[in-house]
N, CA, C and O of each residue as an XYZ file, in Angstrom:
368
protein
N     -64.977   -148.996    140.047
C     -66.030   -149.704    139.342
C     -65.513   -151.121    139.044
O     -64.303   -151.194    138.829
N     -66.302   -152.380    138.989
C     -66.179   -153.458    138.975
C     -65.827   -153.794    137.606
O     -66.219   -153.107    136.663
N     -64.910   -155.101    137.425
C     -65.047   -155.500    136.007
C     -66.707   -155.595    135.033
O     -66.958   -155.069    133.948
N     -67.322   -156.181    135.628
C     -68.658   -156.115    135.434
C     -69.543   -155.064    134.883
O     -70.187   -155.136    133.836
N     -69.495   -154.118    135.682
C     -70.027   -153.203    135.793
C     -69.463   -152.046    134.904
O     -70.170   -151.038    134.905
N     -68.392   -151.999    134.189
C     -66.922   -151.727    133.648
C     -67.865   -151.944    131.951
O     -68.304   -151.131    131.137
N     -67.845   -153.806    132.034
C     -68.553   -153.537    130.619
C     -69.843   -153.822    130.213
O     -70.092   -154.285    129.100
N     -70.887   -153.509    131.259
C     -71.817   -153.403    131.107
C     -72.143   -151.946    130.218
O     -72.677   -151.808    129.117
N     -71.487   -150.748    131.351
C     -70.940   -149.770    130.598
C     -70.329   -149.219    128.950
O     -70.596   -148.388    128.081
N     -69.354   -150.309    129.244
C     -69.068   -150.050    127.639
C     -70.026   -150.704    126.870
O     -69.845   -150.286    125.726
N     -70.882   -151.446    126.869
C     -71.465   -152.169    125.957
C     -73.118   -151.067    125.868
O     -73.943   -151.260    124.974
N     -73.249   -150.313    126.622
C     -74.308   -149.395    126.664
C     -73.617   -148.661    125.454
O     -74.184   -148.771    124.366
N     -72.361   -147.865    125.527
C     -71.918   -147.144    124.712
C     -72.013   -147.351    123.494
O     -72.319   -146.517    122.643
N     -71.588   -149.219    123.224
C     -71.516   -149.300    121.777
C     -73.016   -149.574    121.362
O     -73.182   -149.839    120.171
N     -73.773   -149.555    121.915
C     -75.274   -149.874    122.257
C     -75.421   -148.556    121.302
O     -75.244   -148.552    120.084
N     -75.686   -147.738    121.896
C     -75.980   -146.020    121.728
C     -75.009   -145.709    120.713
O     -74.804   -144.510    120.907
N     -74.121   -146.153    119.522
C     -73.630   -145.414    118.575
C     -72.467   -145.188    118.682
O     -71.674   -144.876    117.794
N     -72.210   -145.399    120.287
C     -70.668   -145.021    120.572
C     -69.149   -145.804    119.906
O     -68.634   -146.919    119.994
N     -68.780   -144.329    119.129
C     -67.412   -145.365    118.717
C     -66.351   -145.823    119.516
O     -66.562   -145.809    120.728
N     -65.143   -146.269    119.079
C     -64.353   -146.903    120.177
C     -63.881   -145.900    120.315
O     -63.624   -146.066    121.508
N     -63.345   -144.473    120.017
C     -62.713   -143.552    121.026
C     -63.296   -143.339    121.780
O     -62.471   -143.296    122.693
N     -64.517   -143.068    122.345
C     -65.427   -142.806    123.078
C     -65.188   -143.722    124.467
O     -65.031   -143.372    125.637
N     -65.231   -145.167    123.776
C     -64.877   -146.385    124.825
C     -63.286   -145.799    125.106
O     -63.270   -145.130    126.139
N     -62.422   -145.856    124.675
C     -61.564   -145.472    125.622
C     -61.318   -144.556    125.884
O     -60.316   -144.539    126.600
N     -61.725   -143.635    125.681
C     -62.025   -142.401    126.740
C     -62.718   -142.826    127.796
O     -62.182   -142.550    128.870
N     -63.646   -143.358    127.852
C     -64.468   -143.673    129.085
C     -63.561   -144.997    129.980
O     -63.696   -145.139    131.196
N     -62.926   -145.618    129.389
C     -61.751   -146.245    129.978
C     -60.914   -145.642    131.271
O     -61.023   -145.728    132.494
N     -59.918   -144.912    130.240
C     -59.121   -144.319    130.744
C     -59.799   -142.983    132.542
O     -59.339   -142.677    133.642
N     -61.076   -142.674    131.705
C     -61.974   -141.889    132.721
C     -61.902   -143.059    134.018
O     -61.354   -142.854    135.101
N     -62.438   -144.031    133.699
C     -62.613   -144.980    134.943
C     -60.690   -145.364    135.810
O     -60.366   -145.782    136.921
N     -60.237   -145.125    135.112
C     -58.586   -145.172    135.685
C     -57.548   -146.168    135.333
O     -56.566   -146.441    136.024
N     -57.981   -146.872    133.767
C     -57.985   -148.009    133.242
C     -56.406   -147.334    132.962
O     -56.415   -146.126    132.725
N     -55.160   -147.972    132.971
C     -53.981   -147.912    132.255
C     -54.417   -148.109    130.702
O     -55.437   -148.585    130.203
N     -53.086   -147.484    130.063
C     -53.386   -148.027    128.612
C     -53.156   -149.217    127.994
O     -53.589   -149.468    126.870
N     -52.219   -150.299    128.937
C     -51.973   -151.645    128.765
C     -53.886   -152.389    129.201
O     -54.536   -153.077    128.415
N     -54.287   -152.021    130.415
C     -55.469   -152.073    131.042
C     -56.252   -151.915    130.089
O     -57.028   -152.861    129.950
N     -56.357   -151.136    129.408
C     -57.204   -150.677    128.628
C     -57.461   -151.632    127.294
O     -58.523   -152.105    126.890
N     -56.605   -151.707    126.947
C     -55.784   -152.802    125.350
C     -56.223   -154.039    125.783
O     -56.615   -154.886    124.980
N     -56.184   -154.281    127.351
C     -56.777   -155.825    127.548
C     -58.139   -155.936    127.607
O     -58.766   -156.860    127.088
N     -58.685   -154.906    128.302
C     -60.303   -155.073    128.152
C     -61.231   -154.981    127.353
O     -62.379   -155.409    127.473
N     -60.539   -154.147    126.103
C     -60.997   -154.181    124.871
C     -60.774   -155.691    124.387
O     -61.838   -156.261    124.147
N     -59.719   -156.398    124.209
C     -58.939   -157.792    123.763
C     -60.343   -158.765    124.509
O     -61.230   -159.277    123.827
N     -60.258   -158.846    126.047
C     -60.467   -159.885    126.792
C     -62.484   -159.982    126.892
O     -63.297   -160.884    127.092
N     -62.550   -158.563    126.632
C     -64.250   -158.170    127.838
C     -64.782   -157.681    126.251
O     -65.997   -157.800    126.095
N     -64.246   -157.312    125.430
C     -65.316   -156.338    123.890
C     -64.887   -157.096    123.016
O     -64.975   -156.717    121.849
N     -64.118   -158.783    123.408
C     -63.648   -159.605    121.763
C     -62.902   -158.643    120.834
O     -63.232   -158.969    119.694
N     -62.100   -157.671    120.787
C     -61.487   -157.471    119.763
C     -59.938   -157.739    119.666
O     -59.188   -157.224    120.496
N     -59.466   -158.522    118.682
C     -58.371   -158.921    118.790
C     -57.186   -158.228    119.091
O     -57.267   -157.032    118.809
N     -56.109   -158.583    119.571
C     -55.156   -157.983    120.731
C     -54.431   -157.551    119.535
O     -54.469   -156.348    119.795
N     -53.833   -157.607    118.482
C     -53.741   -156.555    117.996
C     -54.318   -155.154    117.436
O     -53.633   -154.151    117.238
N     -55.733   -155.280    117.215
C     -56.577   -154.290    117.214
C     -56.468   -154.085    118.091
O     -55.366   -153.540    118.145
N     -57.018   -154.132    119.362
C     -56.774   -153.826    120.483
C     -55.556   -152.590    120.802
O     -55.657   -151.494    121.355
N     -54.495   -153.235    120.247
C     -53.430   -152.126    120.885
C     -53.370   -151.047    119.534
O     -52.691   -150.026    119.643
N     -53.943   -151.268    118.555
C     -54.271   -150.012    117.109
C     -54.873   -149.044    117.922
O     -54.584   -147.867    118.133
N     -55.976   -149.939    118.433
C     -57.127   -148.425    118.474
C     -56.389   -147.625    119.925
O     -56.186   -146.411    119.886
N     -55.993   -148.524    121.289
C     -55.381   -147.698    122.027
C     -54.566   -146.492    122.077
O     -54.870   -145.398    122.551
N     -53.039   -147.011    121.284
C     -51.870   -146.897    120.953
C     -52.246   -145.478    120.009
O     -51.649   -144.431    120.260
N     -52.979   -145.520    119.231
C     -53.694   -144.487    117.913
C     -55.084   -143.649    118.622
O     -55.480   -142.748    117.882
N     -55.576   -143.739    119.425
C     -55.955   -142.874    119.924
C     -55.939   -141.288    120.196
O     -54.919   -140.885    120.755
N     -56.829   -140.416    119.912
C     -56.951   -138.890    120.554
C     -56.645   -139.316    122.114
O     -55.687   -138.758    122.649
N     -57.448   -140.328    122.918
C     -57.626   -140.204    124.722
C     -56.166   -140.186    124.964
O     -55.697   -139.364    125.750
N     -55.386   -141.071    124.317
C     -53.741   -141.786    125.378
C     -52.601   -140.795    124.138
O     -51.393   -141.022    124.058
N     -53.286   -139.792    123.340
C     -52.320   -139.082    122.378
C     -50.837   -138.529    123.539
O     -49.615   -138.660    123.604
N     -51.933   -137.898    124.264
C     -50.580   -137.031    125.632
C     -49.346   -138.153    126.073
O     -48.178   -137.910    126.380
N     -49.760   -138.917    126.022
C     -48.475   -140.171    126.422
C     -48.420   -140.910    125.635
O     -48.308   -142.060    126.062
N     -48.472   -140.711    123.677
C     -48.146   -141.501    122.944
C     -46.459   -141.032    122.772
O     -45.921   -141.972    123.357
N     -45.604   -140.344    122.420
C     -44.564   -139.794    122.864
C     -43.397   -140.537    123.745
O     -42.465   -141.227    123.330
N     -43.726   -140.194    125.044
C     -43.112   -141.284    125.837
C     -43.494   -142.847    125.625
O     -43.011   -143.833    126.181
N     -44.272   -142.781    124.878
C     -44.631   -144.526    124.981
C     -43.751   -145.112    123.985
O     -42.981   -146.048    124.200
N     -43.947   -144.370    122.639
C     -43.067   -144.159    121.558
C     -41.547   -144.690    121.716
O     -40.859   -145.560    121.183
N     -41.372   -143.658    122.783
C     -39.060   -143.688    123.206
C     -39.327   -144.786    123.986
O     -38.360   -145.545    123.922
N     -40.231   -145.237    124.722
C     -39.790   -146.403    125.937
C     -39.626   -147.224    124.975
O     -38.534   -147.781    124.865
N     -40.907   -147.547    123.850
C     -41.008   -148.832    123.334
C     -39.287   -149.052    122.679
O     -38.611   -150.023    123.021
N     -38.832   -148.112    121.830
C     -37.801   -148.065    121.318
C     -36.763   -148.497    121.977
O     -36.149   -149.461    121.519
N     -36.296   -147.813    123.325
C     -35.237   -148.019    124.258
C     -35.307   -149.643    124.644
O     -34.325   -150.282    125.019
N     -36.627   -150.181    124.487
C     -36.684   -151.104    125.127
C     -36.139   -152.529    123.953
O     -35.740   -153.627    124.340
N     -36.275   -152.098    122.548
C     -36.540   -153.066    121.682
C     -34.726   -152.744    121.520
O     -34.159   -153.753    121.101
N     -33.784   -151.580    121.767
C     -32.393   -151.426    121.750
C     -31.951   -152.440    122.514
O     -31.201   -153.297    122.047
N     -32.483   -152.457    124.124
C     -31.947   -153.119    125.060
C     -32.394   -154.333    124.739
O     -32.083   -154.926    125.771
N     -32.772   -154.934    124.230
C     -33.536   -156.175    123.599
C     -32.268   -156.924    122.956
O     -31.649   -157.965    123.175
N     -32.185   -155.557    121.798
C     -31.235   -156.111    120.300
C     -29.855   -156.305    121.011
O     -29.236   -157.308    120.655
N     -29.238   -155.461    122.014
C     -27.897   -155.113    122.417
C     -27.590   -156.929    123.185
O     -26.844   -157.844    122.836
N     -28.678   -156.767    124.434
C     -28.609   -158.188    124.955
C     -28.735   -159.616    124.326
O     -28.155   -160.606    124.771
N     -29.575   -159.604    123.220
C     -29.496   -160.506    121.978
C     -27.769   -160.615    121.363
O     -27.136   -161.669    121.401
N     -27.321   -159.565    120.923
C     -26.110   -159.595    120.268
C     -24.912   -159.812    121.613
O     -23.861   -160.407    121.373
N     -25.108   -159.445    122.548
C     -23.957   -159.791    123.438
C     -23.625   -161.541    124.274
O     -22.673   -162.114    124.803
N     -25.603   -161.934    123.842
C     -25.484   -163.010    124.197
C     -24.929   -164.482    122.633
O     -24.685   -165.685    122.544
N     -24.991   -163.527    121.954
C     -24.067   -164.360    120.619
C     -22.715   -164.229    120.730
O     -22.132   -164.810    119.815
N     -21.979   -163.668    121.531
C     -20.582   -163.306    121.410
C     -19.722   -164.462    121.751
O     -20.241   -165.496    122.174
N     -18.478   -164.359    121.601
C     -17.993   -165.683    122.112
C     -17.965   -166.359    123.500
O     -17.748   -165.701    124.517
N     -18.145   -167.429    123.515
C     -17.909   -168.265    124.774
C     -16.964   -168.674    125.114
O     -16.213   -169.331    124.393
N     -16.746   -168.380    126.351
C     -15.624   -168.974    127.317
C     -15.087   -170.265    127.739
O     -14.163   -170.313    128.551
């Protein structure tokens, strides 16, 4: 399905009562990633990119891979801090 056509869709939904789990459920239905998802809400439904990643991130639809999303984010903000602190160390 087209970007277009994508939120023509969602905008029927919020049309009809539909809350935002609903929209991303119907997201994710169309094959939207959950980064994908966080943007089209942000970019195509105006809601700001941190809302955006609330309602994703906090979701019933993306619950099954909140978990792993959880440890990556973590591992990732370690490898962050580790490379931060090694790049303060002394110079040669």
């Amino acid at each position: 399905m087209d970007e277009e056509t994508l939120l023509g869709e969602c905008r029927q939904l919020q049309e009809s009562g539909a809350g935002t789990e609903s929209i991303v459920r119907f997201l994710r239905e169309q094959g939207l990633s959950r980064i994908q998802s966080m943007a089209f809400l942000a970019r195509k439904l105006n809601f700001d990119l941190d809302e955006a990643k609330a309602i994703v991130h906090g979701s019933a639809t993306w619950e099954d891979t909140r978990e792993d999303t959880e440890r990556f984010l973590d591992q990732l903000e370690e490898g962050i801090e580790e490379a931060i602190s090694a790049s303060d160390g002394p110079e040669e």
